[in-house]
N, C-alpha and C positions, 0 to 999 in steps of 0.2 A: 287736790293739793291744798292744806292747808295754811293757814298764814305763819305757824311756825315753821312750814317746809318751806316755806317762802324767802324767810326770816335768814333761813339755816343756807338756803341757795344762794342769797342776795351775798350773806356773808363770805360761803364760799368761792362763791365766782369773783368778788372783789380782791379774795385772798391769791386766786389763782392768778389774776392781772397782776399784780403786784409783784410777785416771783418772778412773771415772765418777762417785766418789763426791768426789771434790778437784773437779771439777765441779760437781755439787750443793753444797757447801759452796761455792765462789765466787758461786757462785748466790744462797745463803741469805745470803753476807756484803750481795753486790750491795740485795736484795730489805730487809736490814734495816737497811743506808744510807739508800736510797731515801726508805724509809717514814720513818725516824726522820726526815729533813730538813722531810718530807712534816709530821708531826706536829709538828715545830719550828716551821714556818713559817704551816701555815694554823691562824686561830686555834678555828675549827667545832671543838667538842668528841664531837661526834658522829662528825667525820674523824679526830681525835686519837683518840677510842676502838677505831676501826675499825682503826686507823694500830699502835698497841699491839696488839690482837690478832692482828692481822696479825706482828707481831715477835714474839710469845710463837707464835705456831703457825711459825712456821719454826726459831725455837729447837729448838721441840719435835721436829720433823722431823729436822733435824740429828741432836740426841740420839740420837732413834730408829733412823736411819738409821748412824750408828757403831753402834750397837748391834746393830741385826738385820743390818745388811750392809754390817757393814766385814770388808774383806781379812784374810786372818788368815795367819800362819806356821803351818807342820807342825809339829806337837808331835813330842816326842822316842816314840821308843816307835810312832809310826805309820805303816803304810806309805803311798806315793804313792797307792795305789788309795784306800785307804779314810779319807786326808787329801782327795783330789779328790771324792770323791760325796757324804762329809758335807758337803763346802762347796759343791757345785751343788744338796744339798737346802736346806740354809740357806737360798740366792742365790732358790731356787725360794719356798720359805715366806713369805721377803720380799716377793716381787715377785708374791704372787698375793693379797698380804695390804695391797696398797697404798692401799686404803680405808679401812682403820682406822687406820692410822698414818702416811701420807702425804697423803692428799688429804683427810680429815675435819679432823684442826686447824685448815686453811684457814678453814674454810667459818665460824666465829662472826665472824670478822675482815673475811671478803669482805660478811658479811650487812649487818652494821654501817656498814664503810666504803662499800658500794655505796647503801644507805637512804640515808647520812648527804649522800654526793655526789649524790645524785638530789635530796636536798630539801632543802640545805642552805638558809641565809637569804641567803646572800651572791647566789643564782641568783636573776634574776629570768624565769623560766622561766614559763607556765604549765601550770598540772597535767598536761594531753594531752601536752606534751614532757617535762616529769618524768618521769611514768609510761611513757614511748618511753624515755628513757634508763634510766631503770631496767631495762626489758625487753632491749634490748640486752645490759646489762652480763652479765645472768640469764644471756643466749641462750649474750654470748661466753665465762662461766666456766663453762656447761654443755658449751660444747666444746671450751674447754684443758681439763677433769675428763677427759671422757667422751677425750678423745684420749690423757692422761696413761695411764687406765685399761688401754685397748684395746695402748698400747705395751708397757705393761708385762704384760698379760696374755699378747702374743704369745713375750715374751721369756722367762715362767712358765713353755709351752708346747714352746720350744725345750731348755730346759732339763730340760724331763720328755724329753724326747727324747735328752739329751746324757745322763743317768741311766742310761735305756733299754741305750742304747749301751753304757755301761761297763757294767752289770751283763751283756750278751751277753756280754762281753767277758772277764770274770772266769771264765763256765762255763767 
């Protein structure tokens, strides 16, 4: 690998952070529209509360997410080799770390607003369908989680590989 395929990689892969994460943030913009409309309009304060944690956890996410894995320029002073494998350890750390800081926030806000949607007063449901919606919702945030999880672990995994590579590549 040369230090122009180095050059051309480091670029890339910063270009591809970037997109992913202007994604996420549109995501997060979408996701705290929603809820906020969501918490304006039904008056269930149980939804309103769930509605609210739900917006402070993708705040938080945001945040963290500029934080552990945004894009970054080459500092002065560093080569392309060793500006590209500090930032695919970064990229890695992040994205192997997406339970404590990505997908955990969630979860006060889903617990909340799913309780509160399952038994709220407005539904005249009984309990047996309650308790079915409830489990559904359990079932479907168990496997947007566990799918969030498993993408991002396999992308951890590529990237142990893309490390791998440069460090051959350095001997």
């Amino acid at each position: 690998m040369s230090l122009a395929d180095i050059h051309l990689r480091a670029q890339h892969f910063q270009s591809r952070v970037r997109v992913r994460n202007w994604l996420e943030y549109g995501a997060g913009v979408a996701v705290v529209l929603g809820f906020s409309a969501i918490a304006w309009e039904i008056p269930d304060w149980g939804i309103r509360a769930g509605s609210a944690l739900i917006i402070a956890g993708v705040l938080y996410v945001m945040w963290q997410l500029a934080k552990r894995a945004g894009s970054a320029a080459k500092p002065e002073g560093q080569t392309w080799v060793e500006f590209h494998r500090a930032e695919l350890v970064r990229q890695h750390k992040a994205l192997s770390s997406v339970w404590s800081w990505y997908l955990a926030p969630f979860l006060p806000g889903m617990v909340v607003y799913v309780f509160a949607t399952a038994f709220s007063s407005a539904g005249e449901l009984p309990l047996p369908a309650r308790l079915m919606v409830l489990l559904m919702a359990i079932v479907w945030i168990s496997i947007v989680f566990g799918g969030v999880a498993w993408i991002n672990a396999r992308a951890a995994k590529k990237l142990e590989a893309d490390i791998a590579a440069l460090d051959r590549a350095r001997e």
